[in-house]
VOBA-1610 file (N, C-alpha, C; in pm, whole numbers, padded with zeros to 5 digits, always signed):
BEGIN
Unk+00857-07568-04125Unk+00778-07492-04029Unk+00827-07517-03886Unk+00863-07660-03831Unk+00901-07668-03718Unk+01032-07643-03683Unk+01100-07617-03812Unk+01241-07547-03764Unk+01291-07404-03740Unk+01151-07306-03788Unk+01114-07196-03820Unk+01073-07159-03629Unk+00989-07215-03682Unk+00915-07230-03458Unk+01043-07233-03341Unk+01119-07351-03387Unk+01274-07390-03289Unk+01355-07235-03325Unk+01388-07180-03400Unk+01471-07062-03427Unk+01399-06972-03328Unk+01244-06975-03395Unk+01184-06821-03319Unk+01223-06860-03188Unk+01186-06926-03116Unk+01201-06980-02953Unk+01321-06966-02893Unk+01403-07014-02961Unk+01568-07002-02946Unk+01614-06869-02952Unk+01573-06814-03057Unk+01602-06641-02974Unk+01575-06600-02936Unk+01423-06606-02858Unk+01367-06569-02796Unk+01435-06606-02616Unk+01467-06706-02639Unk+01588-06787-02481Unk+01682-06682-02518Unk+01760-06652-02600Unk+01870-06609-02592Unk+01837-06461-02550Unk+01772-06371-02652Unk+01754-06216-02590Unk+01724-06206-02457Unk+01631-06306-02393Unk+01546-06313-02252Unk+01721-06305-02189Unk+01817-06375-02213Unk+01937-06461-02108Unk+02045-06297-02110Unk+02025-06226-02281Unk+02147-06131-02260Unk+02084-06016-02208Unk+01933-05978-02178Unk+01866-05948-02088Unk+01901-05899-01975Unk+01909-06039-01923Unk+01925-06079-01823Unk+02009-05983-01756Unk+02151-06068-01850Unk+02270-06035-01809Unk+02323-05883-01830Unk+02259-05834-01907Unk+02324-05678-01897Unk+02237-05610-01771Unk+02081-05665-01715Unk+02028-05587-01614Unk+02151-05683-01486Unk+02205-05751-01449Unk+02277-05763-01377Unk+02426-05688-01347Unk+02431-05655-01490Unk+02562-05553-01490Unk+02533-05457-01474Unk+02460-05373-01494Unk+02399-05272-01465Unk+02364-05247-01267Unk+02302-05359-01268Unk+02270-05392-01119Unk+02376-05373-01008Unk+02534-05443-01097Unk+02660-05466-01010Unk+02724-05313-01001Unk+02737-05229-01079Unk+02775-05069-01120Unk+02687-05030-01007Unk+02568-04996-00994Unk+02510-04942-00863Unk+02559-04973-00735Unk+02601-05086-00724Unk+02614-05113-00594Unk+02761-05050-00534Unk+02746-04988-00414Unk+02883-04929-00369Unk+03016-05044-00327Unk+03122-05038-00317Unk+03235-05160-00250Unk+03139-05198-00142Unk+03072-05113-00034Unk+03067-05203+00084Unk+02997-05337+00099Unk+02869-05223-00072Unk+02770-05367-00061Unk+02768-05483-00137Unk+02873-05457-00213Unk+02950-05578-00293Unk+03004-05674-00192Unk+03130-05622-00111Unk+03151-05702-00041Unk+03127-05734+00107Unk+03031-05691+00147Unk+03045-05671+00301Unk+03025-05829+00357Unk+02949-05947+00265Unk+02937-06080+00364Unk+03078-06065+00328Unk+03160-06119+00294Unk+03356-06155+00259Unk+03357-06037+00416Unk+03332-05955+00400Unk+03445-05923+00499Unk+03379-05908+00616Unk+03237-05960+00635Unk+03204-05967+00776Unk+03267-06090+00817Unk+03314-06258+00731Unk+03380-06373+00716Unk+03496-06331+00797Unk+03574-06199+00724Unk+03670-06195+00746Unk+03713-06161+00906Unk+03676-06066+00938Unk+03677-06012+01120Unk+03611-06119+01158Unk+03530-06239+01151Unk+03542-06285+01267Unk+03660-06434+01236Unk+03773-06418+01175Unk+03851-06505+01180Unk+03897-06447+01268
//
């Protein structure tokens, strides 16, 4: 039973994490170049 409980939980971490990670990819596709990089290259002009 308590190894039954550790499984359910454990995938339950895992779906929550790939979740996660596909709403972040998703997240990164929206964003245009500037707003990906604009701190790097505000860094950059003032070298």
């Amino acid at each position: 039973m308590r190894r039954l409980v550790l499984a359910i939980a454990l995938l339950a971490v895992a779906s929550a994490g790939i979740s996660a990670s596909f709403a972040a990819v998703h997240h990164a596709k929206t964003l245009t170049f500037a707003d990906r990089f604009a701190p790097a290259l505000e860094l950059m002009t003032k070298r």
